[in-house]
C-alpha positions, 0 to 999 in steps of 0.5 A: 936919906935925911937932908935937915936934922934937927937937934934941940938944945939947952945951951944951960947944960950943953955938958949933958947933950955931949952924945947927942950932939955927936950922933946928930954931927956924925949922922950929918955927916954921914948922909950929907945933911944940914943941921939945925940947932934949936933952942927954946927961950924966954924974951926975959933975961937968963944966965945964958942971954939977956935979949932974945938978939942975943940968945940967938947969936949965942945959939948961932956961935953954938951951931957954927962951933958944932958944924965945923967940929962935925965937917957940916953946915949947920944953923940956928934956930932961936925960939922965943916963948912967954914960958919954955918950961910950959912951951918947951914941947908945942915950940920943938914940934911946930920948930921941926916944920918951920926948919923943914927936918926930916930927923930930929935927933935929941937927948933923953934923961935918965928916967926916973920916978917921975916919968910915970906921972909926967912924959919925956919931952923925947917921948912927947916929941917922937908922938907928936913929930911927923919925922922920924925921932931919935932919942939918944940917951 
């Protein structure tokens, strides 16, 4: 049924992707799929890498981690935009064409006051996906 899942994440807080991560190991597994991990960052230094190289080996080392605790091939995808905080949305839609999923499978937040103003990134990308969405909370 689903070949590539995609799973977006902020190697930041990997502690709040933990039931994310395993749906989206557990469905790869269970239908045979690959899966690609995808973070979004900025060319400037952060706390988790101080050059876009680097940031992609550390996404890679991620991936590799998650796909074997999975039983599954997995892959990284770095992204690399002037600012996530404003690209984090357009960057995840246009990644889920440029690694060929067909699910994307994503954490979600507890919603909160703001969420009335604002839309989840998880809502944004399940509007603006051509592929089936999940949203895992």
């Amino acid at each position: 049924m689903f070949t590539r899942i995609m799973v977006p994440v902020d190697l930041t807080h990997v502690d709040r992707l933990a039931k994310a991560l395993n749906v989206a190991g557990d469905l790869a597994a269970h239908y045979g799929a690959q899966l690609v991990y995808v973070g979004v960052t900025a060319a400037t230094p952060s706390a988790i890498a101080h050059t876009p190289e680097e940031y992609g080996e550390r996404l890679a080392d991620f991936a590799k981690a998650q796909g074997l605790a999975a039983g599954v091939t997995a892959g990284a995808h770095p992204v690399i935009t002037h600012d996530p905080a404003v690209d984090l949305d357009p960057a995840l839609v246009k990644a889920v064409a440029e690694t060929g999923a067909d699910l994307v499978v994503m954490a979600s937040h507890i919603p909160g006051i703001a969420d009335h103003f604002w839309p989840s990134n998880g809502g944004t990308i399940a509007a603006r996906a051509k592929v089936s969405v999940m949203v895992v909370r």
